[in-house]
C-alpha positions in Angstrom: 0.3 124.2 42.3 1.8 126.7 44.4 1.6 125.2 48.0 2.8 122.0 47.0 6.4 120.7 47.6 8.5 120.3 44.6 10.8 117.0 46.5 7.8 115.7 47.1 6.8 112.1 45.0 4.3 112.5 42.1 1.8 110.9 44.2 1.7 113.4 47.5 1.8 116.6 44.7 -1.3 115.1 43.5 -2.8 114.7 47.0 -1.9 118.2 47.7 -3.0 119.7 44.8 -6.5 117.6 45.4 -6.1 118.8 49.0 -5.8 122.7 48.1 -7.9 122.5 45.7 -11.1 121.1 48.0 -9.9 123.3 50.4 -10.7 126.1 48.3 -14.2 125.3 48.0 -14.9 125.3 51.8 -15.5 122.8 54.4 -18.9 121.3 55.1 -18.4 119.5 51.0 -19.5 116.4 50.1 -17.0 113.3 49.4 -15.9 114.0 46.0 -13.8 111.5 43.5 -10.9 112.2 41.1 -9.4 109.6 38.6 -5.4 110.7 38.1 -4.3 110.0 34.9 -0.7 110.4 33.7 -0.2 113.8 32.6 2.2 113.0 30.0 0.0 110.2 28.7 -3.1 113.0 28.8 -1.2 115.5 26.9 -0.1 112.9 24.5 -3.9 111.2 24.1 -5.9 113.9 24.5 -4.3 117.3 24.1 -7.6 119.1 23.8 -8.7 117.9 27.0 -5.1 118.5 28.3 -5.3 122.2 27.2 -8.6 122.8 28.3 -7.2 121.6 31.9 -4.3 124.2 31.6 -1.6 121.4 31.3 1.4 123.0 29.3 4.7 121.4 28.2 6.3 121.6 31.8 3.4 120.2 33.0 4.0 116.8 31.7 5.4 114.8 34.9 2.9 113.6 38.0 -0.6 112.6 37.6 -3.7 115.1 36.8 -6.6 115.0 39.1 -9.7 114.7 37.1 -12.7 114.9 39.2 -15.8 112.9 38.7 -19.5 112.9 38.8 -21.1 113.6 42.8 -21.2 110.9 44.8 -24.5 109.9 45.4 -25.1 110.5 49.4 -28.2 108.2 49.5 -25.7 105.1 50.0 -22.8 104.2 52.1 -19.6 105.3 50.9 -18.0 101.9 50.8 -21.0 100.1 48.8 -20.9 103.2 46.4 -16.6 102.2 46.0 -17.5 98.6 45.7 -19.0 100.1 42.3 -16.6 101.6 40.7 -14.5 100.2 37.7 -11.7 101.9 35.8 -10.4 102.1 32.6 -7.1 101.5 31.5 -6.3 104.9 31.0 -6.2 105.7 34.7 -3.6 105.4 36.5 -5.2 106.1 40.2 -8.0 107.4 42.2 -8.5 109.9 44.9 -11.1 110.5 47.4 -11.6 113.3 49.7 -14.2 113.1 52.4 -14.4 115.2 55.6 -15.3 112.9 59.0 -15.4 114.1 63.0 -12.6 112.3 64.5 -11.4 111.8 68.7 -8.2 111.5 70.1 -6.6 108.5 71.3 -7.4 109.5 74.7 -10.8 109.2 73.8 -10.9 105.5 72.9 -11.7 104.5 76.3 -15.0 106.5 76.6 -16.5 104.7 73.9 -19.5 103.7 75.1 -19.6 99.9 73.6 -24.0 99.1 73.4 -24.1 102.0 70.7 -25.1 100.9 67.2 -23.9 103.0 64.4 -26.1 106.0 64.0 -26.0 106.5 68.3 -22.2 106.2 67.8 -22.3 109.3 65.0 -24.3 111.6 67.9 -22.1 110.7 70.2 -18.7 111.6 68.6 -20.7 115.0 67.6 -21.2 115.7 70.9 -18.0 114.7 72.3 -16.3 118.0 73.7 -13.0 116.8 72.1 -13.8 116.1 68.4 -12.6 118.1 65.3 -13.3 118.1 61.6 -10.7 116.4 59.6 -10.6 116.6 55.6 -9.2 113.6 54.2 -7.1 113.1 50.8 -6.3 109.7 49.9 -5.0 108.6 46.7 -3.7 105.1 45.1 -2.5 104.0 42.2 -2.6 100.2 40.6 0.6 99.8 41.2 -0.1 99.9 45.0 1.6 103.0 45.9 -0.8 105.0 48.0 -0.6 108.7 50.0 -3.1 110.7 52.2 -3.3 114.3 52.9 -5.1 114.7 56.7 -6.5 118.5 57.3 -7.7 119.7 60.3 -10.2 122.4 60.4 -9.0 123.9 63.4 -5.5 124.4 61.6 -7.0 125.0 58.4 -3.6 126.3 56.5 -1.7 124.5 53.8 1.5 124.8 56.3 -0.4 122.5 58.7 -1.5 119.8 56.4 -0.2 116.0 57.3 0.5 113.8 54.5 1.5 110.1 54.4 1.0 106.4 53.2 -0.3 105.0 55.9 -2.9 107.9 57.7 -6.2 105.8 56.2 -5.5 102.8 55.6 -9.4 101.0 55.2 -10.0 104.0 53.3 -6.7 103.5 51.1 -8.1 99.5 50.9 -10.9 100.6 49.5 -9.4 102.5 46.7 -7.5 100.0 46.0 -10.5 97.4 45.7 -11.5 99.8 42.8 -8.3 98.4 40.7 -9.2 94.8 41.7 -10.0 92.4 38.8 
């Protein structure tokens, strides 16, 4: 991955190589899901599939993003997650979906009577929104990181990473892992 930080934890290179990697393809892209595995565990389980992925020997630390079937956009995104159940062999799972968000500023103006779908027009319309790409990733120990990406400062130098930037969206990963 050539844009992502070598300091940085296991967890946020696999968020930033997710990130780059979607960010490659375009904006306007549907959600799409990844499963990270442990690379060293991949290379040692399934070296086929690990050289087919390009993974060589130095590539043996971190987790591999392995992305998975479209996400079917008949459904809400949260009943789709509340369907998902992994096997043992992955570690975590990232999503990356892109949303219109406001500023704080803009809390205020919310009109309240608006039911969901007039609430969607209405931050469209709103003269202040922008396109955000989000990245967010777990693991089933817990650990969680998120890559925000604003399409206004579409450049790898301007991309925001963190635990906490989605949290329900982080709790909802994390639901995958539940028992």
């Amino acid at each position: 991955m050539s844009n992502t930080p070598m300091a940085a934890s296991p967890l946020t290179r696999a968020v930033l190589e997710i990130d780059e990697y979607v960010s490659g393809l375009g904006w306007d892209q549907p959600a799409r899901l990844f499963a990270l595995v442990d690379t060293a565990r991949l290379r040692a389980e399934q070296p086929s599939l690990a050289d087919r992925l390009g993974l060589d020997e130095q590539a043996s630390a971190g987790f591999t993003p392995i992305e998975q079937d479209e996400i079917p956009t008949d459904r809400p995104l949260d009943e789709f997650l509340g369907t998902i159940a992994w096997p043992e062999a992955v570690a975590g799972c990232a999503l990356t979906v892109e949303r219109l968000m406001l500023p704080a500023s803009a809390e205020a103006q919310v009109p309240q009577e608006l039911d969901e779908a007039a609430l969607a027009r209405w931050v469209a319309e709103h003269p202040e929104r922008q396109e955000v790409r989000m990245t967010v990733a777990v693991l089933r120990d817990g650990a969680r990181e998120s890559a925000l990406r604003l399409r206004e400062k579409d450049s790898p130098t301007e991309v925001l990473t963190g635990p906490d930037l989605v949290p329900g969206l982080a709790e909802a990963l994390s639901a995958t892992f539940a028992d």
